[in-house]
Backbone bond lengths (Angstrom), bond angles and torsions (degrees), N, CA, C in turn:
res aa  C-N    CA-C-N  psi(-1)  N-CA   C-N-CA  omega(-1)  CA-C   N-CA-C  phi
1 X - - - 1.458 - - 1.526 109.27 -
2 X 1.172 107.34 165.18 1.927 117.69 -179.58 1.802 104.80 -103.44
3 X 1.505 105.86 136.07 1.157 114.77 -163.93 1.730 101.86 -133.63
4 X 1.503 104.59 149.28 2.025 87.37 -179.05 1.888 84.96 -111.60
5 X 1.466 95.42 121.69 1.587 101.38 174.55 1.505 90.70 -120.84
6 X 1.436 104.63 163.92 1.259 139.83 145.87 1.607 139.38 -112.70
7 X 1.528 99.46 128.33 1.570 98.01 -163.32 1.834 111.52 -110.70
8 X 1.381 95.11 12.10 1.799 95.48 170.75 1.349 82.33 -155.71
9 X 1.293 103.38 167.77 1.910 138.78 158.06 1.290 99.21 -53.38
10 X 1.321 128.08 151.87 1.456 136.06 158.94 1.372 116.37 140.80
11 X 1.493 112.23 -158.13 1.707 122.09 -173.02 1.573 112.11 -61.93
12 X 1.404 123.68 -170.75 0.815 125.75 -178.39 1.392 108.94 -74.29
13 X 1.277 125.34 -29.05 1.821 128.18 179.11 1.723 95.88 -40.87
14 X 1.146 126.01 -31.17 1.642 130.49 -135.19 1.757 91.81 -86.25
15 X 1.721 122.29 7.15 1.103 129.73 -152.38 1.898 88.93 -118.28
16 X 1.530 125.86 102.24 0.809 113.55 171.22 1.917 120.41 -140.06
17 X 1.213 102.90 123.19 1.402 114.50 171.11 1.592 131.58 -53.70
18 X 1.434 95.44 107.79 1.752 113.86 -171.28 1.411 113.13 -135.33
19 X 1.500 109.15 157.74 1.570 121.43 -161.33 1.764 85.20 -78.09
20 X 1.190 107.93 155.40 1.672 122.33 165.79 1.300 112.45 -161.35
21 X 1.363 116.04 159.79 1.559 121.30 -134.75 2.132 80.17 -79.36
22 X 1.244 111.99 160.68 1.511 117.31 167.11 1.902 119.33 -62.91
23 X 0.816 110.99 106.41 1.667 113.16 167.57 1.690 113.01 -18.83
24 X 1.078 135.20 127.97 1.512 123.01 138.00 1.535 128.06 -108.23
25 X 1.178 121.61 147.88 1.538 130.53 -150.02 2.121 102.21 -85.65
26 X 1.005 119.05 120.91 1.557 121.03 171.83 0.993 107.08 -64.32
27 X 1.288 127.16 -173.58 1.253 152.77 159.52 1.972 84.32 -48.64
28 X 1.566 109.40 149.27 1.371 124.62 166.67 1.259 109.08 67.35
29 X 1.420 120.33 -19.62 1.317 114.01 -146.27 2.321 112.18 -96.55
30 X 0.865 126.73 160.03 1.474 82.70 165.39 1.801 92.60 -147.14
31 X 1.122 94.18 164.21 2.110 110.05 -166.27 1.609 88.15 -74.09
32 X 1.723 109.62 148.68 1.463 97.11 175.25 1.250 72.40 -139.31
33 X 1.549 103.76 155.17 1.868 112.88 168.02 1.494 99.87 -108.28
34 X 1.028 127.58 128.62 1.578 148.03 -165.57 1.100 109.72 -84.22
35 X 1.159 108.62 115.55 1.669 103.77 175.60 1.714 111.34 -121.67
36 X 1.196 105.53 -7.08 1.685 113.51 -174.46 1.397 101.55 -154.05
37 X 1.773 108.58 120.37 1.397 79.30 174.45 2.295 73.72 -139.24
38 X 2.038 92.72 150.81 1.086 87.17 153.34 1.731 163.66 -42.14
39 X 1.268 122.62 130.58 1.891 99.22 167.30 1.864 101.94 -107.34
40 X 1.553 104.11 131.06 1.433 92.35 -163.94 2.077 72.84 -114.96
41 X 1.495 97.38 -176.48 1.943 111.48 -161.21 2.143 86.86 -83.24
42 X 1.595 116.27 -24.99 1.310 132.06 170.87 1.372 107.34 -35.92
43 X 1.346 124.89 -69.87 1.467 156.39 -156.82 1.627 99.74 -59.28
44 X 1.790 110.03 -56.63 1.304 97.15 -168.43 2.025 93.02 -76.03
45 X 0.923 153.73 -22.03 1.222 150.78 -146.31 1.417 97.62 -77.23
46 X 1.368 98.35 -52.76 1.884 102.46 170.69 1.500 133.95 -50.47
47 X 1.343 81.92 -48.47 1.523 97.05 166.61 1.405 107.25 -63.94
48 X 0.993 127.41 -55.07 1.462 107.24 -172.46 1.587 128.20 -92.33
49 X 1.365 103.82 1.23 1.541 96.56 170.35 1.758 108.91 -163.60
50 X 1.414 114.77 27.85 1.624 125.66 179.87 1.011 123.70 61.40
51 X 2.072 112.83 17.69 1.348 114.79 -174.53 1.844 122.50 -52.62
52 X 0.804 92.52 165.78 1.816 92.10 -160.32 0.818 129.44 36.78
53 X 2.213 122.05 48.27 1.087 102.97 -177.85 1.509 114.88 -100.29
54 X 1.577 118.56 22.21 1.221 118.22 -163.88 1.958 96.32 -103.70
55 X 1.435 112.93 5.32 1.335 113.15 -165.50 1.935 90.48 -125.74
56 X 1.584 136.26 7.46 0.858 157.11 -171.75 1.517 122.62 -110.14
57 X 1.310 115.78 153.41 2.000 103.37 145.53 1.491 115.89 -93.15
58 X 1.352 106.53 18.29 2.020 99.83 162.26 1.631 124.76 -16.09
59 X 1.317 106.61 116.37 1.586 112.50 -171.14 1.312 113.16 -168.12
60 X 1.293 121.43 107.08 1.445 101.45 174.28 1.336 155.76 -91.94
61 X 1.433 123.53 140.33 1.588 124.18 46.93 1.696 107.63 -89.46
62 X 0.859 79.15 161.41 2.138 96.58 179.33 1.424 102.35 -126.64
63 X 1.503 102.45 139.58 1.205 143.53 154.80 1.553 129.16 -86.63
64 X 1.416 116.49 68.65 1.288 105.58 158.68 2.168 163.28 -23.15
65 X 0.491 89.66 120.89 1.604 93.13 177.38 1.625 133.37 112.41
66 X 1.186 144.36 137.58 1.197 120.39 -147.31 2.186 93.93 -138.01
67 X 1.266 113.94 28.05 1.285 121.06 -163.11 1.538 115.67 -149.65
68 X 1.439 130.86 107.83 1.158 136.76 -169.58 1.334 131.59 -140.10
69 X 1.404 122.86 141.55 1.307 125.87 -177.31 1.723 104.51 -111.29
70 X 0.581 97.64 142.47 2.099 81.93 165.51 1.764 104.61 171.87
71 X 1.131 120.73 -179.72 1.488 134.28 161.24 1.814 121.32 -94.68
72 X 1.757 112.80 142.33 1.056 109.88 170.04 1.581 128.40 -87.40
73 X 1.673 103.96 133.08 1.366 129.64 -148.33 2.014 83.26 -85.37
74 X 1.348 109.31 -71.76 1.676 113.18 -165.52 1.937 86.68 -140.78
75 X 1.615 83.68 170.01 1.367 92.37 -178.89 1.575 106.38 -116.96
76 X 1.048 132.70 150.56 1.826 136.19 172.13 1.782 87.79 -77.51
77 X 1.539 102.22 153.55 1.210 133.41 146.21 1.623 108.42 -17.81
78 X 1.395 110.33 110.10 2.074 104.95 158.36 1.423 95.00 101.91
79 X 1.488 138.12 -2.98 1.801 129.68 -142.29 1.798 66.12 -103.67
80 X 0.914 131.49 172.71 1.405 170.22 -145.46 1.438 128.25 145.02
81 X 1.171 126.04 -18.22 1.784 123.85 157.05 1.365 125.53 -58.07
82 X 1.538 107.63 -36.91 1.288 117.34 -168.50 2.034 113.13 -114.50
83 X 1.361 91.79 157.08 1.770 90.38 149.91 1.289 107.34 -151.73
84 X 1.541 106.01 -172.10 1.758 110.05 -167.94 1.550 85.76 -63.71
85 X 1.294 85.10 171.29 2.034 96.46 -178.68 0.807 109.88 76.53
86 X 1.238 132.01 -19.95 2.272 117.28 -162.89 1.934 97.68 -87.91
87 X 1.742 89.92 121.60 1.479 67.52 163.29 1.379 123.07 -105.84
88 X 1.682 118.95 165.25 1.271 124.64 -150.94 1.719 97.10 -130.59
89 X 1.572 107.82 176.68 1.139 128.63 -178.19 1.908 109.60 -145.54
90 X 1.393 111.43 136.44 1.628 96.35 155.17 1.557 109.31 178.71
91 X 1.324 115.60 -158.44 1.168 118.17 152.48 1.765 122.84 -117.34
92 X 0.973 136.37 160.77 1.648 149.04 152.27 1.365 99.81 -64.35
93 X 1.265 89.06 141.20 1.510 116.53 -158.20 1.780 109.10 -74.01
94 X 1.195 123.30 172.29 1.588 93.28 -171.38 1.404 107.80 -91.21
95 X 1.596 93.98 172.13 1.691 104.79 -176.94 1.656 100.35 86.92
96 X 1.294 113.97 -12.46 1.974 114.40 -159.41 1.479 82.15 -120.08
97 X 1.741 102.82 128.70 1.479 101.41 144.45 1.355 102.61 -138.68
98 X 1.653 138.61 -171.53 0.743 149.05 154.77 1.776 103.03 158.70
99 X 1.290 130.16 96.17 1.803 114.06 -167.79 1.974 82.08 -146.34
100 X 1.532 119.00 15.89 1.042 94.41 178.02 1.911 101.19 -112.76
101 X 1.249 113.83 100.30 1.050 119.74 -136.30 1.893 113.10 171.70
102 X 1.900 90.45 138.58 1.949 79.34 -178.99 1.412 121.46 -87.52
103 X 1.271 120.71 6.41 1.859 128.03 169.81 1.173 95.68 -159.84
104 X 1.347 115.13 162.27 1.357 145.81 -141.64 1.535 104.70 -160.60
105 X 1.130 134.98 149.30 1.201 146.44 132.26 1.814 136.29 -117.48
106 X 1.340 95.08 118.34 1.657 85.79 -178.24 1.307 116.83 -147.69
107 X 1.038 104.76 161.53 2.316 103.58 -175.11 1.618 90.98 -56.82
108 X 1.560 73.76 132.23 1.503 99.24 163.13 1.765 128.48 -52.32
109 X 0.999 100.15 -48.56 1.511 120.46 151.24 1.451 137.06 -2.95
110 X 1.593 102.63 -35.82 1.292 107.17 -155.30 1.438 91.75 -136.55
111 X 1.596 111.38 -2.05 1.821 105.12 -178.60 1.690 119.08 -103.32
112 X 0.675 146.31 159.09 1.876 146.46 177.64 1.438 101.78 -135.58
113 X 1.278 74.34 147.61 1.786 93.83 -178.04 1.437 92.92 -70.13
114 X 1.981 99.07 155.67 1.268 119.09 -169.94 1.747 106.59 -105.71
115 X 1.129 125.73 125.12 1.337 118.21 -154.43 1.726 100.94 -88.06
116 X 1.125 146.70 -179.97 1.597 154.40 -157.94 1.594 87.58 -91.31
117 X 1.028 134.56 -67.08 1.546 162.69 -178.32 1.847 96.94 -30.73
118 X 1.262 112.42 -11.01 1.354 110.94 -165.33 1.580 122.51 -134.22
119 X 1.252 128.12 107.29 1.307 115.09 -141.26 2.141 81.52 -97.60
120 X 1.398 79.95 161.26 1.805 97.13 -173.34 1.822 112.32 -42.95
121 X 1.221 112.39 -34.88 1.269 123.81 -170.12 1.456 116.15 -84.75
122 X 1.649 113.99 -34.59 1.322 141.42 172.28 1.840 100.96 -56.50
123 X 1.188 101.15 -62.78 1.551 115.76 -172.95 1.724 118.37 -62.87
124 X 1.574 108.85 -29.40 1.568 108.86 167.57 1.633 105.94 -97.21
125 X 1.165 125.52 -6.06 1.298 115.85 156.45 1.505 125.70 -45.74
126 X 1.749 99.53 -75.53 1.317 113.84 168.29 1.490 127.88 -67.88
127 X 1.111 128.37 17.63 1.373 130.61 167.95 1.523 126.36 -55.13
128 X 1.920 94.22 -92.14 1.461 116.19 176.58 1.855 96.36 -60.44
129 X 1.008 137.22 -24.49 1.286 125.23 -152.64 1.667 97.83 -90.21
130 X 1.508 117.57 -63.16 1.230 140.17 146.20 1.528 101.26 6.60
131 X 1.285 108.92 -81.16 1.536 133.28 -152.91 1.324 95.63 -64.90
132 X 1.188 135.99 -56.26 0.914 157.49 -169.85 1.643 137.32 -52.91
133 X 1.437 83.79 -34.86 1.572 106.33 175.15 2.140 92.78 -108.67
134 X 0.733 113.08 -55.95 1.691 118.61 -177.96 1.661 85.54 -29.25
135 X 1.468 126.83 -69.27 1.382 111.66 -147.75 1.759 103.02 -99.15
136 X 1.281 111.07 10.92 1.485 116.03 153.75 1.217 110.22 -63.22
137 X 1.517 121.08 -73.06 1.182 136.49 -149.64 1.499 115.10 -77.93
138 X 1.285 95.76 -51.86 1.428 117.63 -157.94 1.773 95.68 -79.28
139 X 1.434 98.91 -55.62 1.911 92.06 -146.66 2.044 84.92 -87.29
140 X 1.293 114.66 -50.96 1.618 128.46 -174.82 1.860 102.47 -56.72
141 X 1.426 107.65 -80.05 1.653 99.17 -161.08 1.419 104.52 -74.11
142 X 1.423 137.88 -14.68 1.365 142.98 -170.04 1.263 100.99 56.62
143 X 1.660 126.13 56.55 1.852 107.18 -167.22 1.499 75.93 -82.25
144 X 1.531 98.14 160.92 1.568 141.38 153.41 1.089 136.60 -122.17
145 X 0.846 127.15 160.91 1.605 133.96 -162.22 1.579 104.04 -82.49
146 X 1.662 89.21 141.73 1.487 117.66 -173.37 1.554 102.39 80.69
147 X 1.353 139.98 2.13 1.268 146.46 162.66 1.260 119.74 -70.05
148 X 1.391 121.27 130.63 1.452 134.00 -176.90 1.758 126.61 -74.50
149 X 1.333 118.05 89.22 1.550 108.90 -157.94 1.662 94.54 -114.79
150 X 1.555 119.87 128.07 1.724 117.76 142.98 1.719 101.98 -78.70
151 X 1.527 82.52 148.84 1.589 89.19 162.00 1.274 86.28 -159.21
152 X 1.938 98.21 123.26 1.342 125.30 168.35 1.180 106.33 -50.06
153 X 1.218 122.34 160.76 1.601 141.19 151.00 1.446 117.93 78.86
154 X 1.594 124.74 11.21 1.050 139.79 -131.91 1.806 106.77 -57.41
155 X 1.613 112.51 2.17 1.265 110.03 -142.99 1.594 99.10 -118.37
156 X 1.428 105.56 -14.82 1.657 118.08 178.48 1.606 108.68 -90.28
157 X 1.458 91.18 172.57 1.622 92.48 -165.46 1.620 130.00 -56.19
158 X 1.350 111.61 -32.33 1.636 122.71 166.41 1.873 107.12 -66.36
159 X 1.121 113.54 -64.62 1.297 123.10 153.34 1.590 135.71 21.28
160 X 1.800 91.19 -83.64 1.349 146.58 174.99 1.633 100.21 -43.40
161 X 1.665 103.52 -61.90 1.308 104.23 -153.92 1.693 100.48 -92.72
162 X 1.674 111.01 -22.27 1.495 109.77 176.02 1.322 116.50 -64.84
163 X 1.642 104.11 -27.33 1.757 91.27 173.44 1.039 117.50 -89.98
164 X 1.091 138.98 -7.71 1.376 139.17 145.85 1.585 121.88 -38.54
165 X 1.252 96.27 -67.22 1.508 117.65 -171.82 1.656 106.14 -47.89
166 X 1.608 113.96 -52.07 1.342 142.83 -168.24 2.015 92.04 -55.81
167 X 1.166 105.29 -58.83 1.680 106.92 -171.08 1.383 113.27 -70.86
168 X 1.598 123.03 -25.66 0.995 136.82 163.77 1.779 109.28 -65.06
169 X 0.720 156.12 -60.32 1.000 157.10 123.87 1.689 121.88 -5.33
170 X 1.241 99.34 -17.09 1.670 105.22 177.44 1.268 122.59 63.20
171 X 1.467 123.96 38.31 1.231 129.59 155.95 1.577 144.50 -107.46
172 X 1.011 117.69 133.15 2.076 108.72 -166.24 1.281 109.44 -56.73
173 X 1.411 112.09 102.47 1.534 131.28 -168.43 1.961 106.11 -93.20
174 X 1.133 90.49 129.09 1.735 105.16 -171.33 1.252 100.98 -111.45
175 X 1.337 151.26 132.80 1.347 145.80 159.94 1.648 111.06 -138.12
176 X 1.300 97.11 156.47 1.754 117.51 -174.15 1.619 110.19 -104.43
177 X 1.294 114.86 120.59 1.528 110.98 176.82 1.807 123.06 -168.77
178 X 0.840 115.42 118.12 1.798 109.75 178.35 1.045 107.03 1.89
179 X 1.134 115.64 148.30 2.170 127.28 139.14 1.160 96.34 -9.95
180 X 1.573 92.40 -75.10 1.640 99.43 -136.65 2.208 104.42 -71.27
181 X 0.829 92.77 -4.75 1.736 89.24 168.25 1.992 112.87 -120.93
182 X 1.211 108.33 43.87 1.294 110.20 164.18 1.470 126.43 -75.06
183 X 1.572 112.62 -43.62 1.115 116.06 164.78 1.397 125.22 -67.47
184 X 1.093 95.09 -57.29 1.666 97.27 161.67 1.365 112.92 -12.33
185 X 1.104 111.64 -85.63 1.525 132.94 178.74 1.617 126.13 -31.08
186 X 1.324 80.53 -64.49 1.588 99.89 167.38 1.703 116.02 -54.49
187 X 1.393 105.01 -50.48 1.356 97.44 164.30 1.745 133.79 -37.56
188 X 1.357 94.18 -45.47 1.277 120.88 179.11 1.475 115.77 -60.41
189 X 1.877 119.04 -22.21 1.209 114.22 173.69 1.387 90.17 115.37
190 X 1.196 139.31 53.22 1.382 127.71 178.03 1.639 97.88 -124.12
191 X 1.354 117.39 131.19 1.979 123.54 -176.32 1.187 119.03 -59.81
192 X 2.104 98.50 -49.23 1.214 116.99 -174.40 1.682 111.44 -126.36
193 X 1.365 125.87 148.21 1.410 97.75 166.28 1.929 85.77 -135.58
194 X 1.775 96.76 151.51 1.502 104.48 -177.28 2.054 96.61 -101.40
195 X 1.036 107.95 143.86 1.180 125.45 155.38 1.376 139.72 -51.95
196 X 1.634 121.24 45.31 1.619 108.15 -140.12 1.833 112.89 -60.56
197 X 1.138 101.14 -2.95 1.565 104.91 170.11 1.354 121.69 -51.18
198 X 1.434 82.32 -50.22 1.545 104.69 -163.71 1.860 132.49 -108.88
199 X 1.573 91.26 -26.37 1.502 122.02 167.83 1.298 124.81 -86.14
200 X 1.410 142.68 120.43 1.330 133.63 130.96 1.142 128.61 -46.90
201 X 1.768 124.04 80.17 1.560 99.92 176.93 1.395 130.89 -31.63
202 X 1.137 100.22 -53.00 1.863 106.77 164.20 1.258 116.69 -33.24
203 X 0.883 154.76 9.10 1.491 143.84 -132.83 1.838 97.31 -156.53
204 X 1.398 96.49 -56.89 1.471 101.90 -176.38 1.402 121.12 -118.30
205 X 1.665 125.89 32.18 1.292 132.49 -168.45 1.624 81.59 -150.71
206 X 1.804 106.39 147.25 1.038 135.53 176.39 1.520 126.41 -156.57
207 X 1.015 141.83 166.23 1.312 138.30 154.20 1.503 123.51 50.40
208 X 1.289 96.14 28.24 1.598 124.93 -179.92 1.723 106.95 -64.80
209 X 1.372 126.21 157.06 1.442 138.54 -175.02 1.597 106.92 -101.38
210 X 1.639 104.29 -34.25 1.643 86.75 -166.20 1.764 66.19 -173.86
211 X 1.896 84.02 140.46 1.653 105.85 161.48 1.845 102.33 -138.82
212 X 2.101 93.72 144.38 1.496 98.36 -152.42 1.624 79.04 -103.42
213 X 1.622 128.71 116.12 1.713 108.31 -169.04 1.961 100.83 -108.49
214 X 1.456 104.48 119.39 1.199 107.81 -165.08 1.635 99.07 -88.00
215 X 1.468 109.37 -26.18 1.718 108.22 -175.13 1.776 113.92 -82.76
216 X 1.132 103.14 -54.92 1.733 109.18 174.49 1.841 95.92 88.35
217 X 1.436 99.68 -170.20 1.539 117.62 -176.17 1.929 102.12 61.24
218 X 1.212 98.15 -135.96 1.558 97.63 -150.84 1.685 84.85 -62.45
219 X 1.443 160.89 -21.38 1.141 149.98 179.65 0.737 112.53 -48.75
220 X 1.640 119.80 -61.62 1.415 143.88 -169.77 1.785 106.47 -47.53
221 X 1.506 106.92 -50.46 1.348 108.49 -163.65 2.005 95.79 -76.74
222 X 1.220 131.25 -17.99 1.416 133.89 -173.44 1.674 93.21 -69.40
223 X 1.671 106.86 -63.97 1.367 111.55 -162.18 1.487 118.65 -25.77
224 X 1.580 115.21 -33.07 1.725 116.79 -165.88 1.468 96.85 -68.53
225 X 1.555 150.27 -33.76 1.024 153.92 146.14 1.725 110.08 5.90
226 X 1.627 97.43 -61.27 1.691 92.93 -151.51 1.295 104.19 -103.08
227 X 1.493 118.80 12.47 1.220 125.69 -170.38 2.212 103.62 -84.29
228 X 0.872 95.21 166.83 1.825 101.79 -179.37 1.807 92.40 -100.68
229 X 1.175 107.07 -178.66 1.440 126.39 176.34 1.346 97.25 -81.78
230 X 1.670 118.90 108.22 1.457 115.37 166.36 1.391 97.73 118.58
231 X 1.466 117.23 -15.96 1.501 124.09 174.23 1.494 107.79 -23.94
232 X 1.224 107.24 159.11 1.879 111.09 146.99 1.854 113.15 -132.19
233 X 1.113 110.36 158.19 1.397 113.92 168.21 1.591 109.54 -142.33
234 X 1.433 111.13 160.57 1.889 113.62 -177.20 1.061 64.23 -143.80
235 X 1.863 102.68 154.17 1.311 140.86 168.18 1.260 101.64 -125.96
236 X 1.478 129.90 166.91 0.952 141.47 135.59 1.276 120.38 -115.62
237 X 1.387 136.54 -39.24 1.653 161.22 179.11 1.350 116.49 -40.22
238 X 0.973 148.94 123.61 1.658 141.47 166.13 1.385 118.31 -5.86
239 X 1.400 137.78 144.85 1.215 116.20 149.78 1.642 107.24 -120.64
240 X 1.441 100.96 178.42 1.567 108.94 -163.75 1.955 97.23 -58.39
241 X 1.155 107.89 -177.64 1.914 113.28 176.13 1.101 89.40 -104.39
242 X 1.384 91.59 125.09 1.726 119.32 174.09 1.350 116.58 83.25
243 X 1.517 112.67 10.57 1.569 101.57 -173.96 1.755 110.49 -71.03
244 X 1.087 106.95 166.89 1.121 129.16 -168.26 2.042 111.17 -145.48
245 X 1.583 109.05 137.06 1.379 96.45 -175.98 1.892 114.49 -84.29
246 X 1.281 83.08 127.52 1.741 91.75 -173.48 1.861 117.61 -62.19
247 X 1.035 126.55 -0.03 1.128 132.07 129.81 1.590 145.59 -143.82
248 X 0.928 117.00 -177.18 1.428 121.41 -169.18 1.493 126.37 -93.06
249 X 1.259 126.11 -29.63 1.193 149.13 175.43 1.838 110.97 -67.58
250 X 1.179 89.15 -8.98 1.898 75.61 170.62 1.717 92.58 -130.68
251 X 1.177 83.19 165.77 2.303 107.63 177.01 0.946 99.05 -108.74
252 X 1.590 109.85 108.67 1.682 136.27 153.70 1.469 127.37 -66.28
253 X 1.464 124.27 110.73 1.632 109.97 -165.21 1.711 99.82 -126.63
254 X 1.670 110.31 148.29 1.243 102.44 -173.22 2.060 92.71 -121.49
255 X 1.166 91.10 91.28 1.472 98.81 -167.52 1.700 130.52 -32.17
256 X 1.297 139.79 84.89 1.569 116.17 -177.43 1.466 102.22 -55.68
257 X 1.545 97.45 143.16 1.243 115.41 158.97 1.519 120.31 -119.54
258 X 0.969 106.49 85.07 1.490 132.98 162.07 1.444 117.88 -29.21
259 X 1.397 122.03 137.27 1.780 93.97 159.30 1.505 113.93 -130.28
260 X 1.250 111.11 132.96 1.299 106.71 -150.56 2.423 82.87 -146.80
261 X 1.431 106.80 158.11 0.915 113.63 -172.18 1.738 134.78 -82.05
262 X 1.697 87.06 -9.82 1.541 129.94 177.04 1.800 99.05 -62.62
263 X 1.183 104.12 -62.04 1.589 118.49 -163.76 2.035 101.40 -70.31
264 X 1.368 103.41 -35.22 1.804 105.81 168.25 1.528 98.06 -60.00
265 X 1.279 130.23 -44.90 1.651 108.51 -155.16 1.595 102.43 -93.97
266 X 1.472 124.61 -2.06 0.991 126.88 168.80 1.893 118.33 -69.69
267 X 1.584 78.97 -39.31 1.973 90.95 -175.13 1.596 90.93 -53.85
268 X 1.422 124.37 -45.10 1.129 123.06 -145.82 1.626 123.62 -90.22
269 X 1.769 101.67 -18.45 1.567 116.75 155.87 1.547 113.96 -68.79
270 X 1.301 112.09 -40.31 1.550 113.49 -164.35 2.014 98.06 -65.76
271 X 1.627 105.53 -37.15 1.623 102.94 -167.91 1.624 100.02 -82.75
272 X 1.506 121.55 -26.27 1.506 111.69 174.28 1.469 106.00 -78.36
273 X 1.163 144.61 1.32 1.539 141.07 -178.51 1.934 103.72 -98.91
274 X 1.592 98.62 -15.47 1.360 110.44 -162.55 1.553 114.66 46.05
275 X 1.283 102.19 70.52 1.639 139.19 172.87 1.639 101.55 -92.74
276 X 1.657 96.24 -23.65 1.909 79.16 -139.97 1.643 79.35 -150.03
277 X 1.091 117.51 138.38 1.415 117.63 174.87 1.578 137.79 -145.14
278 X 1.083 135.69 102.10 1.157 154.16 -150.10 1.512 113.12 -12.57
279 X 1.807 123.37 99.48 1.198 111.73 155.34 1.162 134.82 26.54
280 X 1.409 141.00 179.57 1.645 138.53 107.41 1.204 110.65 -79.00
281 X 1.126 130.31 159.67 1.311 133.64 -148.62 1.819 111.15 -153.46
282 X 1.121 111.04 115.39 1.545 117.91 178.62 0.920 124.80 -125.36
283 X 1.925 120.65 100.66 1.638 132.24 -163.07 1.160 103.07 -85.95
284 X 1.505 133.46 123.04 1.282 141.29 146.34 1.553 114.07 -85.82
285 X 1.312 122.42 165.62 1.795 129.54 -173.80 1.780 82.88 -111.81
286 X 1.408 86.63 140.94 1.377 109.89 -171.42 1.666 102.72 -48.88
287 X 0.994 114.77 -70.33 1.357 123.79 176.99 1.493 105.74 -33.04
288 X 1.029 144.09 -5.20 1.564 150.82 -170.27 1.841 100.12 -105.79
289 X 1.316 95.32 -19.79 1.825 88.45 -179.73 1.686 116.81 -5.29
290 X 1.439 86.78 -71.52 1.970 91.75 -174.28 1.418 99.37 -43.01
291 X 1.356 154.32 -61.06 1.040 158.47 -113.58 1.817 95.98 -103.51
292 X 1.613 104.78 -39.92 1.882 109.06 175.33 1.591 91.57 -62.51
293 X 1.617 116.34 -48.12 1.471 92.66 -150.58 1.655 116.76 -79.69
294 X 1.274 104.21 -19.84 1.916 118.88 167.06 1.187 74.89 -46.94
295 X 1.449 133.07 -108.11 1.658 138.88 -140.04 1.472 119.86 -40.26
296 X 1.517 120.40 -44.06 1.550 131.56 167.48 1.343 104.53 -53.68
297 X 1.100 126.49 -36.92 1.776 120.62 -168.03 1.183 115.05 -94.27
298 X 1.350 112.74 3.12 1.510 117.01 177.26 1.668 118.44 -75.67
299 X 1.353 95.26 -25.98 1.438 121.62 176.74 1.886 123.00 68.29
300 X 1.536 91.61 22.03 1.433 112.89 176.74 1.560 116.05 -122.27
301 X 1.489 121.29 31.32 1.331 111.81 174.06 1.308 110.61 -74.94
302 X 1.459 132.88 175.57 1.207 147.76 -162.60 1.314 79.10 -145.78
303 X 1.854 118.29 118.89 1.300 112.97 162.70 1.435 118.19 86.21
304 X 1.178 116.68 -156.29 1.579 127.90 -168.98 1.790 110.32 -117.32
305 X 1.256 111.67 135.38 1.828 114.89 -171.45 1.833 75.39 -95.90
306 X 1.072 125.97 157.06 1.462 136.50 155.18 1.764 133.01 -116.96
307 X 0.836 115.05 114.71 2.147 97.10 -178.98 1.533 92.37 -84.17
308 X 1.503 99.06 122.20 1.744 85.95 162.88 1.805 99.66 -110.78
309 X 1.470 91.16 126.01 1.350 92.07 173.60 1.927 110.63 -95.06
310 X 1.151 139.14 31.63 1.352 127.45 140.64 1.516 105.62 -129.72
């Protein structure tokens, strides 16, 4: 099969397509043939400088991507959820990536069937992003309704689905994002949106319950600002070296995200209730890799970049 590895650190050139021997499925495990697999802002970071590789099996060559749609090829020993033909959705388990690629193998465990209603590209959209915000919000900040939440970035793929999730949930949702994605946003269920062009959140936000911070570094350290006494905030985003939270009165959480098969069928009640509603969505052909990861690093997508590999 054809695989996009990388054999040094660097630009997107550093992304190159090579034959590698075919996967076989373990015990639990089952073969998926890939037909969609995410580009998350994670992916290019690795690529270009081995970020998180101490929370990884980083080694080279590397296999990118940690988000997949595809159909099952064979099943490992013990699988009973699945058979060939079923198609599936999920993520790789943590510390594991590799989904940029024409088969896959991974515990069964952690994948859900992909329903008709959901086209291959649709389904690795909402995955990692899905997951991501579900155990931010939901399981980490416990927001509730009528509760006051910013959430940075409101316009990228985690984003997308937190402000969703956030209004669904029934809380006064604040988000930060260009001009040019206000509506967007708003569409999405957002109360307020700040201008970061043009706005200091600092400036015009206060007495907030919980901020969801998708960027981190010097943001991250502002956010405690708009929080109330008792606030909470989750990050996911970098923070500065050596930061430290500038006060004490709120609970700082750095969310695990687990992947587990519970949190897939959740993505998938919230979008059949139309809770939650599909991204924007931008398919690149696998072979275009370099071309996803230019666009991911720009740090202005709207939505989800996709590799569809069929």
């Amino acid at each position: 099969m054809k695989a996009i590895l990388i054999h040094e650190l660097g630009g997107p050139e550093v992304l190159q397509v090579e034959e590698v021997p075919d996967p076989k499925p373990a015990a639990g495990e089952i073969l998926v043939e890939v037909h969609a697999a995410s580009v998350n802002p994670a992916d290019a970071k690795v690529r270009a400088r081995g970020a998180y590789s101490r929370w990884t099996s980083f080694s080279i060559p590397y296999c990118l991507g940690r988000d997949f749609s595809g159909v099952v090829a064979a099943c490992g020993e013990g699988v009973t959820d699945f058979q060939p033909g079923d198609p599936v959705f999920g993520v790789l388990p943590a510390g594991i990536e590799g989904t940029y690629c024409e088969m896959l193998t991974v515990d069964a465990s952690v994948v859900a069937h992909k329903p008709d209603t959901l086209k291959h590209e649709e389904a690795a959209a909402l995955t990692l992003t899905g997951l991501t915000a579900l155990v931010s919000i939901e399981d980490t900040l416990e927001l509730k309704a009528g509760e006051k939440i910013l959430i940075h970035a409101g316009a990228g793929g985690v984003g997308s689905f937190a402000v969703q999730l956030a209004k669904h949930i029934g809380a006064h949702v604040i988000t930060t994002a260009s001009a040019a994605n206000h509506d967007y946003v708003r569409g999405l269920g957002a109360d307020e949106v700040i201008d970061y062009n043009e706005q200091d959140f600092t400036e015009v936000l206060s007495d907030l319950d919980a901020v969801f911070d998708l960027i981190g570094l010097e943001v991250h350290q502002r956010s405690f600002s708009v929080l109330k006494p008792g606030g909470r905030i989750a990050y996911i985003g970098p923070l500065l070296e050596d930061a430290k939270p500038p006060r004490d009165d709120v609970t700082v959480f750095r969310p695990k995200v687990d992947r587990d098969r519970a949190h897939q069928l959740r993505i998938l009640d919230l979008y059949t209730q139309g809770a939650i509603k599909l991204p924007d969505i931008q398919t690149v052909p696998w072979l275009d890799v370099a071309k996803a990861h230019q666009m991911i690093e720009t740090g202005h997508v709207r939505g989800k970049i996709v590799l569809m590999m069929k």
